[in-house]
N, C-alpha and C positions, 0 to 999 in steps of 0.2 A: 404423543410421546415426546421428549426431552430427551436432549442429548447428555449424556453425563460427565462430564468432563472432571471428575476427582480423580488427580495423578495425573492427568495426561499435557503431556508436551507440547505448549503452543508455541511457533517460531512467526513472530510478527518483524516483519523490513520496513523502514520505513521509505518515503518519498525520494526523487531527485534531491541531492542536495541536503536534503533532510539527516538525522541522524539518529541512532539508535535510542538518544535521550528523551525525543519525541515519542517517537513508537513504544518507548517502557510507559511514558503517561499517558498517552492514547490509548492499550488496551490492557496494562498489568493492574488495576484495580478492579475491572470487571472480571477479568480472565482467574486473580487471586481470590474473589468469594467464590467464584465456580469451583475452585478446587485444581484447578491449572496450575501446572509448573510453567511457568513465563520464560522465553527467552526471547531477547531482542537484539538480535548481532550486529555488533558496530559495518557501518558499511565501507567496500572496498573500494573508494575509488578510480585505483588506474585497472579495475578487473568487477565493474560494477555489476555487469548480471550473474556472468559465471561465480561471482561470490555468492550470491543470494542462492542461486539454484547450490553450490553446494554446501549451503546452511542446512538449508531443508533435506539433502542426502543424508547430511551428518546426522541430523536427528532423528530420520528415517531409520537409519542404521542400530542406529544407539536404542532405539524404544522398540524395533520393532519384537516378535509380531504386532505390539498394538500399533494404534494407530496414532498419529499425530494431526492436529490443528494448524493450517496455514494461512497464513494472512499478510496484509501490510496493508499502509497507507499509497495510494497513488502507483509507480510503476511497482512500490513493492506488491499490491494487490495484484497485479496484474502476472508479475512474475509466479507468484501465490498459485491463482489459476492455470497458468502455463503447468506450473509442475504435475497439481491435481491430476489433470487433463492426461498429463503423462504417465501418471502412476496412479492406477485406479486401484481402490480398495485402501491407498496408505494414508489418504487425508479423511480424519472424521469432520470436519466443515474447513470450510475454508472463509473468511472475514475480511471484507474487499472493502478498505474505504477509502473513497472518493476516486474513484477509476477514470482515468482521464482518455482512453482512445482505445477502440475494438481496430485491432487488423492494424494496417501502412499505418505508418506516423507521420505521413509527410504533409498533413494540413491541420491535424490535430494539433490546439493551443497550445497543451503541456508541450509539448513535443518541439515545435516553433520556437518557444520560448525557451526551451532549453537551449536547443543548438546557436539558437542570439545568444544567450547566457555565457555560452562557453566560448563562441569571438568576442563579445565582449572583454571578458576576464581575462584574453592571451593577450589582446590591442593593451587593454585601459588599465587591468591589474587588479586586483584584491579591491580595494581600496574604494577606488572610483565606482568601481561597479558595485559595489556594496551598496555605497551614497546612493546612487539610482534608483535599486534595489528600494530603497526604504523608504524613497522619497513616493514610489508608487506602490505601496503595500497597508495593508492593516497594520498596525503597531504592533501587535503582539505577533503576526508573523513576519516581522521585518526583525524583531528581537531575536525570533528562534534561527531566521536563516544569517541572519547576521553570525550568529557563536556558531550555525554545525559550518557554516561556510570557510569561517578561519580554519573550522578544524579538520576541515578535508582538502585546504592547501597548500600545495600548490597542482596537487592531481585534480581538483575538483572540474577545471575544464573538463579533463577526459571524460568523468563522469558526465554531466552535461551532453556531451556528444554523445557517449555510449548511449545517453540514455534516449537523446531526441530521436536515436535510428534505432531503435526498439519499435519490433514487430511484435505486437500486444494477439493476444487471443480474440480469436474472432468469433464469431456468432457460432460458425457453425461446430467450433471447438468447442464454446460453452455445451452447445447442445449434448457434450458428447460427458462434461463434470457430471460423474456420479453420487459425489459428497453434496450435503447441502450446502448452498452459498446466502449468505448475509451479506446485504449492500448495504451502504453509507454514502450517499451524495448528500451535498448542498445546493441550496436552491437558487444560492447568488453566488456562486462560482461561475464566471466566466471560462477559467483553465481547467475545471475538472466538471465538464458539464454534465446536468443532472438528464440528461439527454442519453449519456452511457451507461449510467446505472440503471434506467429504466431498459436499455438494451440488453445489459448484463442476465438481468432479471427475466425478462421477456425469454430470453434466448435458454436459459438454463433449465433443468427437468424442474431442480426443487430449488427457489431460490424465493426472497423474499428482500422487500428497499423500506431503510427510514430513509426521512429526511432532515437534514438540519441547516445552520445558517453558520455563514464566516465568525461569526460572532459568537454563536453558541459556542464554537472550537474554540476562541481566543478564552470566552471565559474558563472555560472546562476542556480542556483536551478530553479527561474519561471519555467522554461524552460518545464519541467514535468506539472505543470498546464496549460501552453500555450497549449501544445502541447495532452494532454490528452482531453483539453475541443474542441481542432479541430479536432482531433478523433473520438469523441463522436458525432461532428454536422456532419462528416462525416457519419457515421454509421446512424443516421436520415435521413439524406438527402436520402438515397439507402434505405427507408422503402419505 
């Protein structure tokens, strides 16, 4: 059995730093032949999580009794599950891609690298830490974090911060998602290792992982909502 998803309200976040422009091409092409209504909210950065968590209130509210679709890229995923986890019965799946840390953040990459990110940017500024930025990245996402980074300047530090001390959902919370979960890792990501979506997966009643590569994303962002919403029917299908 198939989840039907004609009319219903998906609310996708995207990453650290990342911005709403990524997350509408990551998953509103696959999420719009399903029959989804897309929304992708700009991110808050001097009030990073408590925006996201009240995105998904907001659209809780607004649709219910049905149910709504939650997801995001990286801590948006994770915020995703957090909410699920909290309100059982309101997410019809939830679409987790590239999940960067179960539990404490304090030796997980994403998480490391954010709280550098945002001393960096207080010390050095915009500017320089961009340069850095790009000089140790893929091309194509040294472009994307290049433009959402101006445009969540000059709060973008806090974000950073908020998000490095982000307490992610842990195993035994997965255990407890009752929606099906769709995962999305890469296989050559270093900062979102494919080590936590297999956790993600493992840990969840109905859940289901593709895989893909840095590459595949630069050329295709879709490619994370293709692939997270065949996940997710995956994971149904095995209830």
């Amino acid at each position: 059995m198939t989840i039907d998803l004609r009319g219903v309200t998906a609310v996708l976040l995207p990453g650290t730093g990342s911005d709403d422009d990524f997350a509408y091409r990551a998953f509103a092409t696959a999420l719009h032949e399903a029959g989804a209504v897309v929304v992708t909210p700009r991110p808050e950065p001097q009030r990073l999580i408590d925006g996201y968590r009240e995105q998904f209130d907001s659209a809780w509210h607004a649709c219910a009794p049905q149910q709504i679709v939650v997801g995001g890229v990286s801590i948006g995923a994770a915020v995703a599950v957090e909410w699920a986890v909290a309100h059982p019965g309101c997410a019809l799946a939830v679409l987790a891609a590239l999940p960067a840390w179960s539990g404490d953040p304090d030796t997980a990459p994403a998480a490391l690298a954010a709280r550098y990110s945002a001393e960096q940017l207080r010390r050095d500024g915009l500017g320089t830490t961009t340069a850095q930025m790009r000089a140790g990245s893929p091309a194509w996402l040294a472009d994307e974090l290049t433009r959402s980074w101006a445009g969540q300047w000059p709060a973008l530090p806090d974000a950073m911060d908020e998000a490095g001390r982000y307490v992610a959902p842990t195993s035994a919370a997965l255990e407890t998602l009752t929606a099906p979960l769709g995962v999305v890792s890469a296989t050559d990501d270093a900062v979102h290792p494919l080590e936590v979506g297999v956790e993600w997966v493992s840990a969840a009643p109905r859940a289901a992982l593709r895989t893909v590569t840095l590459d595949d994303i630069g050329a295709d962002p879709g490619i994370l909502g293709r692939l997270s919403l065949a996940a997710v029917q995956d994971a149904q299908s095995r209830s």
